[in-house]
C-alpha positions as CSV (number, residue, x, y, z in Angstrom):
1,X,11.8,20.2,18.7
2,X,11.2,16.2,18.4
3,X,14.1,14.0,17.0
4,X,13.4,12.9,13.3
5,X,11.8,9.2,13.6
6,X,14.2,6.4,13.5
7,X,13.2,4.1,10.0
8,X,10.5,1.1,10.3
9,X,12.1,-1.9,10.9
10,X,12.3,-3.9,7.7
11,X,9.9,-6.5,8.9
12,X,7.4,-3.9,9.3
13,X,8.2,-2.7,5.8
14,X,7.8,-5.8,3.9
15,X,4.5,-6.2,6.1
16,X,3.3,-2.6,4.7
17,X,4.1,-4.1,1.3
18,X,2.3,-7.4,1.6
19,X,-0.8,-6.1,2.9
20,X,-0.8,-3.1,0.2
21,X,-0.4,-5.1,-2.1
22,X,-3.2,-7.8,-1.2
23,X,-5.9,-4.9,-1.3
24,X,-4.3,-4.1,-4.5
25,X,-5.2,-7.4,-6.0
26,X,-8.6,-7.5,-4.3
27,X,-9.9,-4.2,-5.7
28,X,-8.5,-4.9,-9.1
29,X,-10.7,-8.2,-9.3
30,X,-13.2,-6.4,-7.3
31,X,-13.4,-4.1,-10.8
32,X,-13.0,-7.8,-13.0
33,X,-9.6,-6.7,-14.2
34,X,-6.9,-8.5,-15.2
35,X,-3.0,-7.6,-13.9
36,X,-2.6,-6.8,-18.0
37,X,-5.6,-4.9,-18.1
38,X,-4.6,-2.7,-14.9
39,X,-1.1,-2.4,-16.4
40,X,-2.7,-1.1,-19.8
41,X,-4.8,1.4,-17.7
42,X,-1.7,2.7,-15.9
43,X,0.3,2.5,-18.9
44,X,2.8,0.3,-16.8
45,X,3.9,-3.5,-17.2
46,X,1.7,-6.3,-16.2
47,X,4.6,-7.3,-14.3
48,X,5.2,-4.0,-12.6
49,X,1.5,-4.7,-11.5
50,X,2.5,-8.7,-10.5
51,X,5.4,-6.7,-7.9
52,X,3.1,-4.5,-6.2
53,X,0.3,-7.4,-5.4
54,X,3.5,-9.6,-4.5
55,X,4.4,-6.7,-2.1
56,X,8.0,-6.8,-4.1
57,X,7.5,-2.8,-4.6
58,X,5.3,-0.2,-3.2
59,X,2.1,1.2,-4.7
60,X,2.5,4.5,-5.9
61,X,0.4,7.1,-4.1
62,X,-1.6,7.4,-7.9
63,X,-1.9,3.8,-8.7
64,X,-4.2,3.6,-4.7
65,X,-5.7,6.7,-5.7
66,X,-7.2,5.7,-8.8
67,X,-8.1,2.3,-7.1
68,X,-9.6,4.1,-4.0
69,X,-11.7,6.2,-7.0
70,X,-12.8,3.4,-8.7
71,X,-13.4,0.9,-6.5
72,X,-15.2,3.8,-4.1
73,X,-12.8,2.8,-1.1
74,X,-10.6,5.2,1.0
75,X,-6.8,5.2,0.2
76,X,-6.9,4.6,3.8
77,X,-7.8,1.1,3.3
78,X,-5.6,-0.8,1.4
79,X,-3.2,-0.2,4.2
80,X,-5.6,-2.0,6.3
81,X,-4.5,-2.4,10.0
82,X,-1.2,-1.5,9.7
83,X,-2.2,2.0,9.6
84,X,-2.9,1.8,13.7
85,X,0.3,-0.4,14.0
86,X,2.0,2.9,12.5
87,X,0.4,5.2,14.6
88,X,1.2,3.6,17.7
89,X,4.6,3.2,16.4
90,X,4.9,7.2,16.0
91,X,3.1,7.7,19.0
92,X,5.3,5.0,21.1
93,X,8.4,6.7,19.1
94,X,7.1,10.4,20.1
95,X,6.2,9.3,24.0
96,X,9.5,7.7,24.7
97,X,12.0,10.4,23.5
């Protein structure tokens, strides 16, 4: 039995964030909406919306769900290449306990 993973760094976190929220921003203009409009669609603040793309909060799993949907992108993507920096992260983790 493997050793539960230790946390990210924080660094790495707020990097997740950032770049979450960036594709975020990009597919919502990529659809011509506006931060209110999004909000009004999500039924959530503009300024809840303003966090994410600031990479102050995470996405919710349904807010990149609905964006992968409409914007015909994977979920995968708007984690852009931090999704190999967390696999070798797991797999470095993994290899070296």
């Amino acid at each position: 039995m493997t050793a539960p993973l230790d946390p990210l760094p924080k660094r790495e976190v707020d990097s997740l964030r950032a770049v979450i929220g960036s594709r975020v921003a990009r597919a919502r203009r990529g659809l011509g909406l506006s931060q209110r409009k999004l909000a009004a669609i999500m039924d959530r603040s503009p300024s809840w919306v303003r966090e994410i793309e600031n990479g102050a909060q995470f996405a919710p799993p349904y807010l990149l769900q609905a964006l992968a949907v409409a914007t015909q992108r994977s979920v995968g993507w708007f984690y852009g290449e931090l999704v190999i920096t967390l696999s070798e992260y797991v797999l470095t983790k993994v290899e070296t306990e």
